[in-house]
C-alpha positions as CSV (number, residue, x, y, z in Angstrom):
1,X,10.2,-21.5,-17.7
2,X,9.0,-18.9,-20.5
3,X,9.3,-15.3,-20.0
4,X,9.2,-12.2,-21.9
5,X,11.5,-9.3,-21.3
6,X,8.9,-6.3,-20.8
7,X,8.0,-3.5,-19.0
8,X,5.0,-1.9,-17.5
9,X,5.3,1.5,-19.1
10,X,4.4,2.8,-22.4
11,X,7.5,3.7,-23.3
12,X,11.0,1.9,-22.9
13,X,14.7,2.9,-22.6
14,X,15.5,-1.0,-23.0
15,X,13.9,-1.7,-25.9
16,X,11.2,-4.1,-24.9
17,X,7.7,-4.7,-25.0
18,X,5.1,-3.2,-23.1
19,X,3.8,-5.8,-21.2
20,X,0.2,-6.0,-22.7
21,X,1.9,-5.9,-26.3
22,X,3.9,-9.3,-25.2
23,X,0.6,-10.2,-24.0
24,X,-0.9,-9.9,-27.0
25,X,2.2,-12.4,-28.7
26,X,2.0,-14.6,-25.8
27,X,-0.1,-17.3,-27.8
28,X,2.1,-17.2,-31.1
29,X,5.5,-17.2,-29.1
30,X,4.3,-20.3,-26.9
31,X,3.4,-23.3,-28.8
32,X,1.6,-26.2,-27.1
33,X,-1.6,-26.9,-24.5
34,X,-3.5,-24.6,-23.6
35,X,-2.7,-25.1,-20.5
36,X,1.1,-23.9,-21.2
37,X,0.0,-21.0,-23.1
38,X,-2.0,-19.7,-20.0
39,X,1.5,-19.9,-17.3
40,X,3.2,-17.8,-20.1
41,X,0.5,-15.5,-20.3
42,X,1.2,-15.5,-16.4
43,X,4.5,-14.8,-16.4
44,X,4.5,-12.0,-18.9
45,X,1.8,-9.5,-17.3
46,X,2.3,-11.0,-13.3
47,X,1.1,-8.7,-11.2
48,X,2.5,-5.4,-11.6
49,X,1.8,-4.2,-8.1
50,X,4.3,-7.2,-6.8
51,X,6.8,-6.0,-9.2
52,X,6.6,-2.4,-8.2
53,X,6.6,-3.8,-4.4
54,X,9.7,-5.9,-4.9
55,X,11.3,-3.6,-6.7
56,X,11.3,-1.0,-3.9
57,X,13.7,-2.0,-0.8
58,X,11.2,-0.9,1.9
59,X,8.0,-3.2,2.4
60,X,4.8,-3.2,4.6
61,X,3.1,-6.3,5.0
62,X,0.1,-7.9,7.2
63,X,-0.2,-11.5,8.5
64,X,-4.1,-10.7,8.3
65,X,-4.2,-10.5,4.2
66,X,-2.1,-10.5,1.4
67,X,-1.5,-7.6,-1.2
68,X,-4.8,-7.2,-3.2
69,X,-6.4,-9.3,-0.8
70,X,-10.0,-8.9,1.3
71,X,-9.3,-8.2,4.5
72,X,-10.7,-10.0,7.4
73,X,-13.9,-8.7,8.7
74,X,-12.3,-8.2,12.2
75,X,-10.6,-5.0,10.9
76,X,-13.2,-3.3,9.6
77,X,-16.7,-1.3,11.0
78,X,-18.7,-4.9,10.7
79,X,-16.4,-6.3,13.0
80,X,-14.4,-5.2,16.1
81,X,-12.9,-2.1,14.6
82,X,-9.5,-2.5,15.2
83,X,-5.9,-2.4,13.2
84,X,-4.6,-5.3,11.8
85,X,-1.1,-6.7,12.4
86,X,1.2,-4.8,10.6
87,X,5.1,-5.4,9.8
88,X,8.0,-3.0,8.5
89,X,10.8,-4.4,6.2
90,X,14.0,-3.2,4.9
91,X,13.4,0.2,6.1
92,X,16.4,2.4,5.1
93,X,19.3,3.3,7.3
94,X,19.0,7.1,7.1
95,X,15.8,7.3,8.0
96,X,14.4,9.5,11.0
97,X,10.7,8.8,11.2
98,X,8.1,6.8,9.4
99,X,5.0,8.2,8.4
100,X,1.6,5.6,8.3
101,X,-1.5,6.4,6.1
102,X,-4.1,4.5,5.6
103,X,-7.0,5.6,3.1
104,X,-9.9,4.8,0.8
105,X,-9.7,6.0,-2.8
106,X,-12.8,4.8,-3.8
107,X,-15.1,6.2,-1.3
108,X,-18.1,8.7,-3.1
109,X,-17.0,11.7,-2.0
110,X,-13.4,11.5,-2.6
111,X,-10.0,9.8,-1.0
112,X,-11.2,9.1,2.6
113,X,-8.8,8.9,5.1
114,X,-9.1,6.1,8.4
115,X,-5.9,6.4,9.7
116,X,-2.8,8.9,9.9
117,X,0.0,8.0,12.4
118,X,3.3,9.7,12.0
119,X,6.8,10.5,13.5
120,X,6.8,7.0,14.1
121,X,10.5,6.2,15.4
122,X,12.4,4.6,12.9
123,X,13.2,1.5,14.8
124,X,9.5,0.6,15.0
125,X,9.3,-2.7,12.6
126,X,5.7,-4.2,13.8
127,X,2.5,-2.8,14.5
128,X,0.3,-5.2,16.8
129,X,-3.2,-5.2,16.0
130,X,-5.6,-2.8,18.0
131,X,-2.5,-1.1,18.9
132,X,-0.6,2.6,18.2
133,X,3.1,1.8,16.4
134,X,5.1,2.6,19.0
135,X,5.8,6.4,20.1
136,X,3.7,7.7,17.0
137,X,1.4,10.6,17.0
138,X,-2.1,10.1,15.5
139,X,-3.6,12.4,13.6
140,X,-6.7,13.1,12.1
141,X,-8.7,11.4,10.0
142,X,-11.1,12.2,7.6
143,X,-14.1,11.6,10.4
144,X,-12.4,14.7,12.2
145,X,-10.7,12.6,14.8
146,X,-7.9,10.9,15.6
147,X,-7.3,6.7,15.4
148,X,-8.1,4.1,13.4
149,X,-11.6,3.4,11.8
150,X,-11.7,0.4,9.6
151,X,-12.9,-0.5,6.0
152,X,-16.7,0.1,6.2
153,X,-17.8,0.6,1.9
154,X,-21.5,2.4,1.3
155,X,-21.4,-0.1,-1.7
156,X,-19.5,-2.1,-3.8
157,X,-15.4,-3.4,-3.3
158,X,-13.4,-0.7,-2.3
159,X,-9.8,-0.5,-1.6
160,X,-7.8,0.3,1.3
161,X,-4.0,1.6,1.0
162,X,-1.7,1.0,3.9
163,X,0.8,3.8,3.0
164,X,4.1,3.8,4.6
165,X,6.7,6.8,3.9
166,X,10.2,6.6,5.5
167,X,11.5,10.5,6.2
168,X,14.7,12.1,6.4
169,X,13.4,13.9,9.3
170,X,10.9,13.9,12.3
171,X,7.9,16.4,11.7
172,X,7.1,19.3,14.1
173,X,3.6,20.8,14.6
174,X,2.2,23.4,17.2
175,X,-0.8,21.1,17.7
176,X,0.4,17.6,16.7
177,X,-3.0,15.6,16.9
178,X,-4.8,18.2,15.2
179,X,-2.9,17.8,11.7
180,X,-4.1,15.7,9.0
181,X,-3.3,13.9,5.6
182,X,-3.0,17.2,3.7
183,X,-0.7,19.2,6.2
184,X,1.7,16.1,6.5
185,X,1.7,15.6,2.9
186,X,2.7,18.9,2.2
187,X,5.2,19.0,5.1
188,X,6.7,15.9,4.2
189,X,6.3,16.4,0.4
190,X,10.5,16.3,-0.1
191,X,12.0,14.4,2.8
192,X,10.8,11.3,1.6
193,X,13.8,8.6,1.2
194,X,11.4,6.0,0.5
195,X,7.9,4.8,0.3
196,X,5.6,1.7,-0.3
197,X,2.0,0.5,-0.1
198,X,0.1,-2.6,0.8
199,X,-3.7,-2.7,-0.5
200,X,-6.8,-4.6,0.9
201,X,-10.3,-5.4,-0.4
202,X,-13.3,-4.8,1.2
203,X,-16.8,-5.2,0.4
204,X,-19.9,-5.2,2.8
205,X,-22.0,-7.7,0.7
């Protein structure tokens, strides 16, 4: 199969292309259909956010939708509401406690958060739908309580992050359900040993 040796940033310590230079080359480096010229295109750019994914050890995956996926109406406000299936992988050895965040980027008025679940043991590899991972604590969201509230865009495709952070520690508040998405950030800001993020789709029309 083709492939071009490059890299996703605009600068290289390898000496290669940046990817959508090689891009660029793709048709004069392949010769043939088409057809051909397209898979190469494909393999040179991929998808970057599977590359970043594979590249990291830890995972968080969904049997409900795939990376960059929609996401079943059943998980969101047009539908029942409730999580989806959720699975850990490859979480590292040291860690103490797992930290879940999910959020909207694109919503008007700024990152919007719909769910925070932390000090999640470390053990804990699946999350059932319409379910609490095991032994977490929920905190708030950006609706001013706690648990989860699904994908429900004013307009337009937004995405949804499912943002998982393995911790070298478990995190201690005076009033654990009343802490949200900037406290633990901040709290957790350098006892992270690893972290990694699957996306969803979601649009109301």
């Amino acid at each position: 199969m083709f492939s071009l040796g490059c890299h996703t940033k605009e600068v290289s310590n390898e000496g290669r292309l940046p990817c959508d230079v090689a891009y660029d080359h793709a048709v004069q480096l392949v010769p043939g259909t088409a057809l051909s010229t397209s898979r190469a295109v494909e393999t040179v750019i991929g998808d970057k956010n599977e590359q970043t994914r594979e590249r990291n050890g830890m995972n968080i995956t969904s049997s409900a939708f795939q990376h960059q996926q929609k996401i079943p109406r059943k998980y969101t406000c047009d539908g029942q509401n409730i999580n989806p299936p959720l699975v850990f992988v490859d979480v590292p050895q040291a860690a103490r406690s797992l930290v879940l965040i999910v959020d909207d980027p694109d919503a008007p008025r700024g990152t919007w958060v719909h769910w925070l679940v932390y000090n999640i043991p470390f053990a804990v590899r699946e999350v059932k739908e319409r379910s609490v991972p095991r032994d977490g604590i929920e905190g708030l969201t950006s609706s001013g309580r706690p648990g989860y509230a699904g994908p429900c865009p004013p307009s337009g495709t937004h995405r949804y992050f499912f943002k998982l952070y393995a911790l070298d520690e478990i995190l201690e508040f005076d009033r654990p359900q009343r802490v949200d998405t900037k406290v633990i950030e901040k709290r957790m800001k350098d006892h992270i040993l690893e972290q990694t993020e699957l996306v969803g789709l979601y649009s109301r029309s």
